[in-house]
C-alpha positions in Angstrom: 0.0 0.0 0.0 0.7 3.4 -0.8 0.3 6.6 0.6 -1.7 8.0 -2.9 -3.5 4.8 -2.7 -5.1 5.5 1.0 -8.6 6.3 1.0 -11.3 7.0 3.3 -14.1 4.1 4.0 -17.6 4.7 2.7 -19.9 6.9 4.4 -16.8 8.5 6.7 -16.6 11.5 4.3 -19.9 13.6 4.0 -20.6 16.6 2.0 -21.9 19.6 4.4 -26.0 20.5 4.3 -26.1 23.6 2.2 -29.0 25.3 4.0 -31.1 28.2 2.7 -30.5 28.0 -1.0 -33.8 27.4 -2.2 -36.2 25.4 -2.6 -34.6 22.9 -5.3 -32.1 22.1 -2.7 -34.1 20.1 0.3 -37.4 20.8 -0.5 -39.8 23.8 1.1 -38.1 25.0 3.7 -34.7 24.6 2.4 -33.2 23.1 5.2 -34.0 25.7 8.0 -37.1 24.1 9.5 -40.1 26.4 10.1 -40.7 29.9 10.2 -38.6 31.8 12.9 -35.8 34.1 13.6 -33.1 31.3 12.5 -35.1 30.6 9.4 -34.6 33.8 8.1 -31.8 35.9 6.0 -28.9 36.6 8.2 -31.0 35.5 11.3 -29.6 33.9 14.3 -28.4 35.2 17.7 -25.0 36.7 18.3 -22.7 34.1 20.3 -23.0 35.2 24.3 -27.2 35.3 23.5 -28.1 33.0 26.1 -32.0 32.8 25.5 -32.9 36.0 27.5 -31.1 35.6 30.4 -28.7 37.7 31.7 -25.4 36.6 30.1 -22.6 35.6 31.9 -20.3 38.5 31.0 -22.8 40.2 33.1 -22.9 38.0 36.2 -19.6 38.1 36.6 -17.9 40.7 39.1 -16.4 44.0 37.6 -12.4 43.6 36.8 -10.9 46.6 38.4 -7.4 47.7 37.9 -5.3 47.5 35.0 -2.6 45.5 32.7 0.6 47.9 32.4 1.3 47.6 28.9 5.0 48.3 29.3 5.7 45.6 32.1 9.0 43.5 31.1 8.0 40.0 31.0 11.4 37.9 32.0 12.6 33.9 30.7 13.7 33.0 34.5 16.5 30.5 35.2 17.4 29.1 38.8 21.0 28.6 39.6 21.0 24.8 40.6 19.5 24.1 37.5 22.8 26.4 35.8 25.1 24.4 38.2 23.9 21.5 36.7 24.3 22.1 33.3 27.3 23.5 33.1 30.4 22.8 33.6 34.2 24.8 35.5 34.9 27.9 34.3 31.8 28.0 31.4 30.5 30.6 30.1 26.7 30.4 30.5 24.9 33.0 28.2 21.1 33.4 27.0 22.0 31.5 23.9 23.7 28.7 25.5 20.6 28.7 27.9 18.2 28.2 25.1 20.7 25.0 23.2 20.4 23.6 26.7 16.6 23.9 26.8 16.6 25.7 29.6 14.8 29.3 28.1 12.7 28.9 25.0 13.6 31.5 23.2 15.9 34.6 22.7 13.2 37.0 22.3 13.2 37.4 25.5 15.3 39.0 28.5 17.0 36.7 30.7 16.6 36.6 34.6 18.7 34.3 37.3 17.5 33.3 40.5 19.0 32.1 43.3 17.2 29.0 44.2 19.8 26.3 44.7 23.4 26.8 45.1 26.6 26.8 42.8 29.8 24.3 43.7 31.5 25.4 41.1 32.9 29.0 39.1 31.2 30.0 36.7 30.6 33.3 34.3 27.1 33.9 33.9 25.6 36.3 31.4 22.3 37.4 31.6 19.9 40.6 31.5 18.7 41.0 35.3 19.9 38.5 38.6 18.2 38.2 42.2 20.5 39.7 44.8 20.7 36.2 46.3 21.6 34.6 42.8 24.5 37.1 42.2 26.0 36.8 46.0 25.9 33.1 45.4 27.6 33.4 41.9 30.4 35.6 43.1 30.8 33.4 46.7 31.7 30.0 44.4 34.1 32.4 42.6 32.4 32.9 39.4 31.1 36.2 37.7 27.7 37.9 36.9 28.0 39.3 33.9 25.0 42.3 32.9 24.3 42.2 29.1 
């Protein structure tokens, strides 16, 4: 078998109902049932109509405050994760972060925490550190580098 010879079993593939164009079609009502408001030309509720009641947009509670447009979002790396990855005397930058998997991409800036410690020196480059991460950094005689 063949991949241009693969076909779908009978009856899995069906053509979709044309509904509402004319009588020659389905027969009297075209497909649309009986009279009403989805019977007719560009009838039909919009999409949060919810028979009459009060939607749930308006149930639920206000949002107050706001989004700051101009917050910097941060790809965040801990340092026992770095300490793990890398070796003596590496140098640990965004983009051998993201061929280690450990940030997604570089399209964002680059943040290290200190959650874990570091046994070994290390030169770190990165956009932003934690107090904690750099003390630690600099303690295991290693250096944080700001891009």
């Amino acid at each position: 078998m063949r991949l241009d010879q693969l076909r779908a079993p009978l009856g899995a593939r069906r053509q979709r109902k044309r509904v509402g164009r004319g009588n020659g079609s389905q027969g009297t009502y075209s497909g649309r049932g009986l009279k009403g408001q989805k019977a007719r030309s560009g009838g039909g509720v919009r999409a949060s109509f919810e028979g009459g009641q009060t939607p749930m947009v308006k149930r639920l509670p206000e949002q107050r405050g706001f989004v700051n447009i101009f917050k910097r979002h941060y790809a965040t790396v801990n340092l026992d994760i770095l300490a793990s990855r890398f070796t003596q005397e590496s140098e640990v930058t965004p983009l051998a972060m993201k061929q280690s998997r450990l940030i997604r991409g570089l399209n964002m800036p680059v943040k290290v925490l200190g959650r874990g410690d570091v046994d070994r020196a290390i030169i770190v480059k990165a956009h932003k550190f934690s107090t904690e991460a750099k003390r630690k950094i600099e303690a295991s005689g290693g250096k944080a580098v700001y891009i």
